[in-house]
GUMAR-330631 format. One record per residue: residue number from 1; z, x, y of N, C-alpha, C in turn. Coordinates in Angstrom, 3 decimals, padded with zeros to 6 digits. Layout:
BEGIN
{NUM, {Z, X, Y}, {Z, X, Y}, {Z, X, Y}}
...
//
This chain:
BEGIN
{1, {111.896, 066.562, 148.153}, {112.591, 067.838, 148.256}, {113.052, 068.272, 146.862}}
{2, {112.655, 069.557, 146.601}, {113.435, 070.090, 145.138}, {114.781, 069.821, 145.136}}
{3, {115.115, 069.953, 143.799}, {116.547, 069.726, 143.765}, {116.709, 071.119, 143.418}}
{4, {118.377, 070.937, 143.771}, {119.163, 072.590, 143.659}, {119.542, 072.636, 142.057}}
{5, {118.998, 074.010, 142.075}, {119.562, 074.312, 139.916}, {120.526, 075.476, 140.477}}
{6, {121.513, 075.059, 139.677}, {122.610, 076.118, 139.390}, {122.010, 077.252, 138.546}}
{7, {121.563, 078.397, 138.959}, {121.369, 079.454, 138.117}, {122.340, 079.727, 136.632}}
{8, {123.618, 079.720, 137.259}, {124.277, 079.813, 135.959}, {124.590, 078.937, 135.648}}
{9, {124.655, 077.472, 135.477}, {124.867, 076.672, 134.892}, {123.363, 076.692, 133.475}}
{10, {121.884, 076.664, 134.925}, {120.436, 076.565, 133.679}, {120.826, 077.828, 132.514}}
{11, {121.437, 079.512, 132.948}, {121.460, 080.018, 131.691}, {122.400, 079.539, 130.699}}
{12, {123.031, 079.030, 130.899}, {123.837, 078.636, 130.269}, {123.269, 077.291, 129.111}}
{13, {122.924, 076.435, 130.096}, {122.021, 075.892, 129.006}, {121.029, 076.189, 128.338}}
{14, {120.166, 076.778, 128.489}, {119.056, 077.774, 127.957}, {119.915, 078.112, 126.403}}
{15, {121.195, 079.150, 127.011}, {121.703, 080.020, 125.981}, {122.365, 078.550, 124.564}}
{16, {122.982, 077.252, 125.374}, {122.968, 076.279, 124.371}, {121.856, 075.692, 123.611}}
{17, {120.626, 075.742, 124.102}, {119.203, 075.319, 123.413}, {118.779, 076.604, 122.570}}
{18, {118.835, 077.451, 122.933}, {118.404, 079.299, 121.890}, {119.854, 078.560, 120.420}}
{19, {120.735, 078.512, 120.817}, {121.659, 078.296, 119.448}, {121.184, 077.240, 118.878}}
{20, {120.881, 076.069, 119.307}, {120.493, 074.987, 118.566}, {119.604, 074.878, 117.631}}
{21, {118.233, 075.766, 118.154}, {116.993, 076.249, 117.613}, {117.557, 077.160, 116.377}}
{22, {118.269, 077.933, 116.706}, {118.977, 078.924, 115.670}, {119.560, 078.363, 114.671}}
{23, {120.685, 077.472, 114.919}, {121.122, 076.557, 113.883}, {120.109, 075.670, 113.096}}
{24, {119.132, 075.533, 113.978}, {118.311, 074.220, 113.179}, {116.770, 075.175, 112.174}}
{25, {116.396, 075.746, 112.806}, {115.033, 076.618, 112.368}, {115.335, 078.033, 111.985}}
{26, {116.542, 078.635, 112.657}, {116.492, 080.157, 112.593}, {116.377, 080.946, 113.658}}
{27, {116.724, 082.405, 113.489}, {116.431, 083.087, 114.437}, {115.244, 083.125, 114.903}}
{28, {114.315, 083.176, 113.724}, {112.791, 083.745, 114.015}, {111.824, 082.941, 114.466}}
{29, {112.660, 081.507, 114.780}, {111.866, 080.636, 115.163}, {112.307, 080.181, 116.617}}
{30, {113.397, 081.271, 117.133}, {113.756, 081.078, 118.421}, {112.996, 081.596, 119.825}}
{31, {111.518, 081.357, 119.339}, {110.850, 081.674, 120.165}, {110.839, 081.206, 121.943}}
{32, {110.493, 081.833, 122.941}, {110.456, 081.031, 124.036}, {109.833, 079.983, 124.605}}
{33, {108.695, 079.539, 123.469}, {108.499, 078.217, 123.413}, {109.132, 076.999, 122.636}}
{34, {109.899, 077.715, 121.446}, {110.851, 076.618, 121.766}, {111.825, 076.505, 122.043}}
{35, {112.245, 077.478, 122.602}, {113.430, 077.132, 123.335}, {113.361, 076.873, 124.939}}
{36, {112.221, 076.674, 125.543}, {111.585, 076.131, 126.862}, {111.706, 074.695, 126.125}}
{37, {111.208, 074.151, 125.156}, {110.809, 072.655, 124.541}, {112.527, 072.100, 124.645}}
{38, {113.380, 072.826, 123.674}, {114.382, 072.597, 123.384}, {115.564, 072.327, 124.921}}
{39, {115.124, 073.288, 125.892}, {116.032, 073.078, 126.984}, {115.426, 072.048, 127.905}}
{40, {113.931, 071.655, 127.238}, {113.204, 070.878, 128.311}, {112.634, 071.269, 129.595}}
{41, {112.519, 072.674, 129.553}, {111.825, 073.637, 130.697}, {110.459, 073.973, 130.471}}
{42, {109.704, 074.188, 131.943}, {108.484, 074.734, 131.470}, {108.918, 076.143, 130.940}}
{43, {107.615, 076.544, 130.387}, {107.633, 078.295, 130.160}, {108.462, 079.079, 131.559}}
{44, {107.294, 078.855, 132.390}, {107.712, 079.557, 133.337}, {108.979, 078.964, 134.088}}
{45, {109.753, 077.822, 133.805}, {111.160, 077.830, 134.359}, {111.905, 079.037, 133.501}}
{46, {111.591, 079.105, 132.446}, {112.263, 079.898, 131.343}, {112.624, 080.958, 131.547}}
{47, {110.978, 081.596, 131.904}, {110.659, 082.890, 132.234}, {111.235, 083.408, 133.747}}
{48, {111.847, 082.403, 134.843}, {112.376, 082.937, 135.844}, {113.747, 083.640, 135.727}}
{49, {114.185, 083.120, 134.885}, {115.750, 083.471, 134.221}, {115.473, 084.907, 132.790}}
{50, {114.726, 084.550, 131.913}, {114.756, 085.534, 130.970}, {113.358, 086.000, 131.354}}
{51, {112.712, 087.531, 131.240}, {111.767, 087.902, 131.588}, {110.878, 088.140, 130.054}}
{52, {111.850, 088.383, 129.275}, {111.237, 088.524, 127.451}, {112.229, 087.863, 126.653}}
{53, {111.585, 087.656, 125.760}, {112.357, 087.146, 124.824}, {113.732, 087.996, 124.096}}
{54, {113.183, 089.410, 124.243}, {114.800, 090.200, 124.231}, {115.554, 089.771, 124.866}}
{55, {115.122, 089.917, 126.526}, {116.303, 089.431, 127.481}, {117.290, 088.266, 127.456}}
{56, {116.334, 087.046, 126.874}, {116.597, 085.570, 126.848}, {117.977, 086.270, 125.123}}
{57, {117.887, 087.038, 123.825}, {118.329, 086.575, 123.075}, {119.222, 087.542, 122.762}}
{58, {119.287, 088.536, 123.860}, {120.980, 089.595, 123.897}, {121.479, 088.513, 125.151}}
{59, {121.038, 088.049, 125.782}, {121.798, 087.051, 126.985}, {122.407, 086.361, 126.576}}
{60, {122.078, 085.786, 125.247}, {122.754, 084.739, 124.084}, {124.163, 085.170, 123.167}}
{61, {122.909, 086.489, 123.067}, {124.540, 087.231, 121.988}, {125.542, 087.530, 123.215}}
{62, {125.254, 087.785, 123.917}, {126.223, 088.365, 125.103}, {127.287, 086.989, 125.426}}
{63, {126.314, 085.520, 126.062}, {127.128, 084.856, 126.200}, {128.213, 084.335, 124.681}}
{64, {127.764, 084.391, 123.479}, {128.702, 083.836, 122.404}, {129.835, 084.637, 122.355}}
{65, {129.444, 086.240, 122.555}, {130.531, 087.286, 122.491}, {131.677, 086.996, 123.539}}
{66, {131.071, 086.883, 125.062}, {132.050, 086.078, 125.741}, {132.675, 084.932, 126.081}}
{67, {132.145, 084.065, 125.264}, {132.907, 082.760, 124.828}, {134.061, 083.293, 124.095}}
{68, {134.023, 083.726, 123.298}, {134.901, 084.401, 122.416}, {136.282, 084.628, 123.191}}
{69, {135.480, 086.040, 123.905}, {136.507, 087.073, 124.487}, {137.431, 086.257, 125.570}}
{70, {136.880, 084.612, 126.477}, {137.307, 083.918, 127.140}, {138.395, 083.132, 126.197}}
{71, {138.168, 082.574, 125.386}, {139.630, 081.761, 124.719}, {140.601, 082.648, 124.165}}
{72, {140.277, 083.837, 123.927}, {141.269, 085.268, 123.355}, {142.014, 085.468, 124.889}}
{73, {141.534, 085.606, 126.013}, {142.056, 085.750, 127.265}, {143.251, 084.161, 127.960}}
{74, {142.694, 083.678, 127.069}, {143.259, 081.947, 127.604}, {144.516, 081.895, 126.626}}
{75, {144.672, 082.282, 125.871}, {145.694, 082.519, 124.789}, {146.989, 082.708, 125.760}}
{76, {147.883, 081.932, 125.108}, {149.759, 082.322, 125.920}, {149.994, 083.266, 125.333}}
{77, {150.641, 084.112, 126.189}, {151.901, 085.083, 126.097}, {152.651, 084.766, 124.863}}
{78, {152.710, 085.712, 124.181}, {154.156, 085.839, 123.159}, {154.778, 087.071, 123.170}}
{79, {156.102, 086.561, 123.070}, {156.849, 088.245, 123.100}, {156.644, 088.527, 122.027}}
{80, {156.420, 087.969, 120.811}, {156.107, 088.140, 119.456}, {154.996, 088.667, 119.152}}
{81, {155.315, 090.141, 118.721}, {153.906, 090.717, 118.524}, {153.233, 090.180, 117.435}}
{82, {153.761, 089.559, 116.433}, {153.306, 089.192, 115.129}, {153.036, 087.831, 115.721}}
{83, {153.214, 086.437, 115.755}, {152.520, 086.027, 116.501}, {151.328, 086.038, 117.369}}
{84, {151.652, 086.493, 118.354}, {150.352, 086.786, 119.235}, {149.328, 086.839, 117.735}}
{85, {149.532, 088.526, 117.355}, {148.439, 089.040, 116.720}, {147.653, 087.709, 115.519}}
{86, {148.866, 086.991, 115.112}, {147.930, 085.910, 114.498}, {147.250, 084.961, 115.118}}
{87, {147.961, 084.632, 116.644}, {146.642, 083.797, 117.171}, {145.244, 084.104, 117.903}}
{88, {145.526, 085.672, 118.341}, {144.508, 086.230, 118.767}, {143.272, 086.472, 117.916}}
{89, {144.241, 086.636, 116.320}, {143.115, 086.813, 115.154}, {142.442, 085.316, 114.838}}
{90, {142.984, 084.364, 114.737}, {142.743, 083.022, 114.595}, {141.613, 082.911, 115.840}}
{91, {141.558, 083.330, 116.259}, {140.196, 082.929, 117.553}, {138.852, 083.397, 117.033}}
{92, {139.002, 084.381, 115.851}, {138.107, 085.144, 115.496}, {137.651, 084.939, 114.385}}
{93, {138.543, 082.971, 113.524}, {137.509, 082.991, 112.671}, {137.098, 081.419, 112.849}}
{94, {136.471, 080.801, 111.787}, {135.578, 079.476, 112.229}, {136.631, 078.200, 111.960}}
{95, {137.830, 078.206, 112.546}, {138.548, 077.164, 112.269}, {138.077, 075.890, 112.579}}
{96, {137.123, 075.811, 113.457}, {136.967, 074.175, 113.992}, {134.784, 074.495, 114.383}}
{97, {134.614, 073.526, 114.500}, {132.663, 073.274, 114.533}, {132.230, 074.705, 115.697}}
{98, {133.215, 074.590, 117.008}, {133.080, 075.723, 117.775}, {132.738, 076.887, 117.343}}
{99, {133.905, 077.770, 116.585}, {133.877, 078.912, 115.820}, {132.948, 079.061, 114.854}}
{100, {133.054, 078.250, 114.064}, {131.825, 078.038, 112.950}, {130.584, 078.402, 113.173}}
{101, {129.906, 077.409, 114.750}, {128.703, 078.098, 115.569}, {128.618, 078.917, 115.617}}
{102, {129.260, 079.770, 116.311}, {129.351, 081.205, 116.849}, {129.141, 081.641, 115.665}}
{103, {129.763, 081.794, 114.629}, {130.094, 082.721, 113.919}, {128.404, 082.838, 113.091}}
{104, {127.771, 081.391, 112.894}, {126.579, 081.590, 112.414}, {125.245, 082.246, 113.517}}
{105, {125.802, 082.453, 114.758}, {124.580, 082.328, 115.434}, {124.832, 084.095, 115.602}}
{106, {126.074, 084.279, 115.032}, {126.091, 085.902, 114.994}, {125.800, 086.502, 114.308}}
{107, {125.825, 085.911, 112.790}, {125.158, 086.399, 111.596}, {123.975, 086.149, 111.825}}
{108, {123.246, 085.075, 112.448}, {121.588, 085.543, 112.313}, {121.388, 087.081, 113.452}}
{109, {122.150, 087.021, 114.670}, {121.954, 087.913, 115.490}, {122.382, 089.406, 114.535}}
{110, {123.530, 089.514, 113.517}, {123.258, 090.765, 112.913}, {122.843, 091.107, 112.415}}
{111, {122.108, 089.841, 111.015}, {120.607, 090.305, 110.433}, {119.652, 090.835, 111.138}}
{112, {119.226, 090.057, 112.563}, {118.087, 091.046, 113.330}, {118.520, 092.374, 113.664}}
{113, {119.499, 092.308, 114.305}, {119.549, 093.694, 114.608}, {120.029, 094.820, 113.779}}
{114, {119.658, 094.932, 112.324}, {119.495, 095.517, 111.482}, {117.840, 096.139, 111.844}}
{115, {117.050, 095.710, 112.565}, {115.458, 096.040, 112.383}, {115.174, 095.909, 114.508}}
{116, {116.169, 095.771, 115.101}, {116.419, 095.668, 116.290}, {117.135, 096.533, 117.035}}
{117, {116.548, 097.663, 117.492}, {117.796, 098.568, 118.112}, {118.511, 097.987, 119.551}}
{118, {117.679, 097.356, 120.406}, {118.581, 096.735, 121.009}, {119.814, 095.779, 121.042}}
{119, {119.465, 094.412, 119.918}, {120.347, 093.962, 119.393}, {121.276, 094.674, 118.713}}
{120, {120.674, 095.852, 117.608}, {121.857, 096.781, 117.078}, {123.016, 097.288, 118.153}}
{121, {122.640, 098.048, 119.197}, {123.620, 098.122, 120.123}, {124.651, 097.291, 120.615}}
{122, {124.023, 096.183, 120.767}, {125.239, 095.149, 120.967}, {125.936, 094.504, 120.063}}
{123, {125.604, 094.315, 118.548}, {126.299, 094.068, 117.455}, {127.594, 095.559, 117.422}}
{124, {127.015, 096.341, 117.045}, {128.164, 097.675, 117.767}, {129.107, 098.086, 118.895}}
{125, {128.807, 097.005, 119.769}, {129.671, 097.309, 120.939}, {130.762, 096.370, 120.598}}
{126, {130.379, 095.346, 119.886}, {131.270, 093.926, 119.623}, {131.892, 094.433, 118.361}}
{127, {131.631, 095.569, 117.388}, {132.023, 095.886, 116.166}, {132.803, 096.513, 116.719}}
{128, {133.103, 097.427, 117.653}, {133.931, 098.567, 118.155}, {134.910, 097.810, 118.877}}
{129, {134.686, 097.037, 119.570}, {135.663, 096.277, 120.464}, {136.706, 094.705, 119.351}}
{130, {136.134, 094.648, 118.497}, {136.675, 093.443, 117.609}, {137.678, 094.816, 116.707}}
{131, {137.180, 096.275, 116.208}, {138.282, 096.783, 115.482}, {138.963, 097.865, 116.386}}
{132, {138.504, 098.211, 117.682}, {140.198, 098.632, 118.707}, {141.028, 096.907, 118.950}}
{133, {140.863, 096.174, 119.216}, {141.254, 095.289, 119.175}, {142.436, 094.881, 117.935}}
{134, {141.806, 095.188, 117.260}, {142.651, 094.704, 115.444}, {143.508, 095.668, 115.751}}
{135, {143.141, 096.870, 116.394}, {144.124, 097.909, 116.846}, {145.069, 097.892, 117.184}}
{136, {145.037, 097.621, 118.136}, {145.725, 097.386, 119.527}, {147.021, 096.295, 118.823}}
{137, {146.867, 095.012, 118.254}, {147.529, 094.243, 117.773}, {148.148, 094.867, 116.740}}
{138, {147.802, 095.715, 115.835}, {148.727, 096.296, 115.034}, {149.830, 097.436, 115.171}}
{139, {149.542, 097.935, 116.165}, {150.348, 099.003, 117.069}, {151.460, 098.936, 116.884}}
{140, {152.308, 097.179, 117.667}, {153.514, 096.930, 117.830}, {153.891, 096.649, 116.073}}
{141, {153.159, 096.655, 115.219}, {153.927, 095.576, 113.748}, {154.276, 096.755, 112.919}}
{142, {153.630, 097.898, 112.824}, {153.604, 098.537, 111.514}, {153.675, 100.288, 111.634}}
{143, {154.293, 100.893, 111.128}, {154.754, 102.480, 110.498}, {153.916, 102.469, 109.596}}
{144, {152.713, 101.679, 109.195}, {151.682, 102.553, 108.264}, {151.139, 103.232, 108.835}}
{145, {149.935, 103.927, 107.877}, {148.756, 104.645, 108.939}, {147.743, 103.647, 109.429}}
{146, {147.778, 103.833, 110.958}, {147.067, 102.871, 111.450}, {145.378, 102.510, 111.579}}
{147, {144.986, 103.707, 111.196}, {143.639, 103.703, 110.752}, {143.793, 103.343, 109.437}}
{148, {143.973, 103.456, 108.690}, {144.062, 102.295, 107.206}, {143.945, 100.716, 107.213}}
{149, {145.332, 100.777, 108.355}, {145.505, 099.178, 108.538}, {144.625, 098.426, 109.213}}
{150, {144.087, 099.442, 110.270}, {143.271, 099.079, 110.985}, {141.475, 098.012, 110.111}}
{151, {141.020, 099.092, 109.463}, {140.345, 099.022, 108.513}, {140.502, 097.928, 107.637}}
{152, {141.292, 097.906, 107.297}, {141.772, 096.676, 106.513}, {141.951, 095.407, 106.737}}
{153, {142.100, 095.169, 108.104}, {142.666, 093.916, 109.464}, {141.222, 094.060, 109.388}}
{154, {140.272, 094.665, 110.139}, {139.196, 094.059, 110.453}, {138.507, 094.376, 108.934}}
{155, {138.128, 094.929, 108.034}, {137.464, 093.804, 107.172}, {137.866, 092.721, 106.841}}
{156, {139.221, 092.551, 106.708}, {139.307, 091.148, 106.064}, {138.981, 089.871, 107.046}}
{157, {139.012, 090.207, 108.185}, {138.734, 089.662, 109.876}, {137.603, 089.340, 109.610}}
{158, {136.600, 090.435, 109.300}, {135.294, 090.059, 109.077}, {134.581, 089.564, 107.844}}
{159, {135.014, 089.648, 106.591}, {135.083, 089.322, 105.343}, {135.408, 087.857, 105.566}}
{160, {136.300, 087.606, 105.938}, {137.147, 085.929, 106.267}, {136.120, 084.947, 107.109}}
{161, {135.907, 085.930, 107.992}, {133.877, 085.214, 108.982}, {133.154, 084.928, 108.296}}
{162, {132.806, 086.047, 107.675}, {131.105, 085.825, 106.833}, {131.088, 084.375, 105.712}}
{163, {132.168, 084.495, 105.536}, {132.468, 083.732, 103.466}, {132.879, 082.397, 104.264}}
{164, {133.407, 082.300, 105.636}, {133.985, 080.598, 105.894}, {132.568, 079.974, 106.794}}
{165, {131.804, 081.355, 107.134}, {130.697, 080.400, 107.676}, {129.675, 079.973, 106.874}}
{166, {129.093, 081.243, 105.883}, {128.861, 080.851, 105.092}, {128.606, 079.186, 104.158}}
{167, {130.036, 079.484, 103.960}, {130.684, 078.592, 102.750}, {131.849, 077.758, 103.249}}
{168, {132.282, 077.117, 104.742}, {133.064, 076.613, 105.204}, {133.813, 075.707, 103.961}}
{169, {133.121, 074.885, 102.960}, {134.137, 074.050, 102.024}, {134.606, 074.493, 101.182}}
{170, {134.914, 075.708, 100.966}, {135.600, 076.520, 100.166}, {136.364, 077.198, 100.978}}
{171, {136.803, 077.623, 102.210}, {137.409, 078.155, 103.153}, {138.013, 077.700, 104.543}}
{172, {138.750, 076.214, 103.826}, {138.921, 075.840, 105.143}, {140.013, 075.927, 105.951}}
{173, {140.198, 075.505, 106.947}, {141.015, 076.345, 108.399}, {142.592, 076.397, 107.557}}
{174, {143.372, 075.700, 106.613}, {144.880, 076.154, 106.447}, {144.550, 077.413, 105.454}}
{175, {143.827, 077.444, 105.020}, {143.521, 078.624, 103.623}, {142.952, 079.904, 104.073}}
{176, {142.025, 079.611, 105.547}, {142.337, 080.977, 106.256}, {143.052, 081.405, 106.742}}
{177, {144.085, 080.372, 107.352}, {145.505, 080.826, 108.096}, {146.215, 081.706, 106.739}}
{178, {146.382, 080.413, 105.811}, {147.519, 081.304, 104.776}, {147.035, 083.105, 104.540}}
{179, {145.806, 082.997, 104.047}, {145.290, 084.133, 103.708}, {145.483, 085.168, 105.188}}
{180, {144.893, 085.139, 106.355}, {145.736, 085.724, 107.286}, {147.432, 086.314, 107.512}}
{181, {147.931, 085.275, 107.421}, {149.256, 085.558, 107.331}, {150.082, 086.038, 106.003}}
{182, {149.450, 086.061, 104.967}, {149.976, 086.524, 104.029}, {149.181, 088.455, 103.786}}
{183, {148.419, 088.393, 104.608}, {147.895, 089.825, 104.965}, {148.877, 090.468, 105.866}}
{184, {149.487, 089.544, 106.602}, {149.881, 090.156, 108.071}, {151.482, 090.692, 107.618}}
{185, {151.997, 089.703, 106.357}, {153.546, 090.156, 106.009}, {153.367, 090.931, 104.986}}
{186, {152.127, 091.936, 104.563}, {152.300, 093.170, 103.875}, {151.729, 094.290, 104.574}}
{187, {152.047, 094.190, 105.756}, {151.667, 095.323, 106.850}, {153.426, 095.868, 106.534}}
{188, {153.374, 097.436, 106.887}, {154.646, 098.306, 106.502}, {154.927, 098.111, 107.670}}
{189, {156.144, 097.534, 107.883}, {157.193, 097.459, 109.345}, {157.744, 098.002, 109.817}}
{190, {157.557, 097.971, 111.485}, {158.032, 098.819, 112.222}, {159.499, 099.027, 112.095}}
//
């Protein structure tokens, strides 16, 4: 008798074998043969779940984006808006091997979708939603102009990504905090 596969458990692994391949070879080598090899599936197990290889590698960006958006949601309550806003921002850069992943398997995903309009779309939906977000957290802290600050929170948000994934031994997790928080106490106060 077949055995029972958890649908979402197999995408899920799938979407952990597409990163691995990514980390190890690259994007461009995240083909659906090897990432059938890599999850240990035939093709066509592959292909019951992803129908193209688009499908299989916005399913990916999609799930890293909501990994994300899940430990930002898991986050405690603070009445402290300044707080909060630093740990919510702290989720968003590569403090520990977790983040780090992500953060590289997003930079290969935004190089493609520079030449990818589908991927472009979803790098943009996550660009729009990562700076209302920076938003939203700056609301309660600051009497500047908030489109300035705004701007400013998320480049350095994203500036602070690129350079620690990059270059993690030159950027490591207390030296992004400091640098965070020493951004966050020259915001103009409410």
């Amino acid at each position: 008798m077949p055995r029972a596969v958890d649908p979402e458990q197999r995408r899920q692994d799938v979407v952990a074998a597409v990163c691995r391949v990514i980390l190890r070879d690259g994007l461009d080598r995240a083909s659906v043969r090897q990432v059938a090899a890599e999850a240990e599936l035939s093709m066509g197990s592959l292909r019951h779940y992803f129908a193209t290889q688009a499908d299989l590698m916005a399913f990916t960006l999609r799930a890293v984006i909501a990994g994300v958006d899940k430990r930002i949601s898991a986050l405690p309550d603070s009445p402290d808006p300044l707080s909060r806003a630093v740990l919510v921002l702290a989720e968003l850069l590569p403090l520990d091997e977790e983040r780090l992943t992500e953060h590289r398997i997003w930079l290969a995903f935004t190089a493609r979708a520079m030449v990818d309009p589908d991927l472009a779309a979803l790098c943009d939906e996550s660009r729009t939603a990562l700076r209302n977000g920076c938003r939203s957290l700056l609301e309660p802290l600051t009497t500047g102009n908030l489109d300035r600050e705004t701007d400013r929170l998320h480049a350095l948000v994203d500036g602070l990504a690129i350079h620690a994934a990059l270059h993690p031994e030159s950027y490591p997790p207390h030296y992004l905090h400091e640098i965070l928080h020493t951004h966050m106490s020259t915001l103009p106060k409410v």
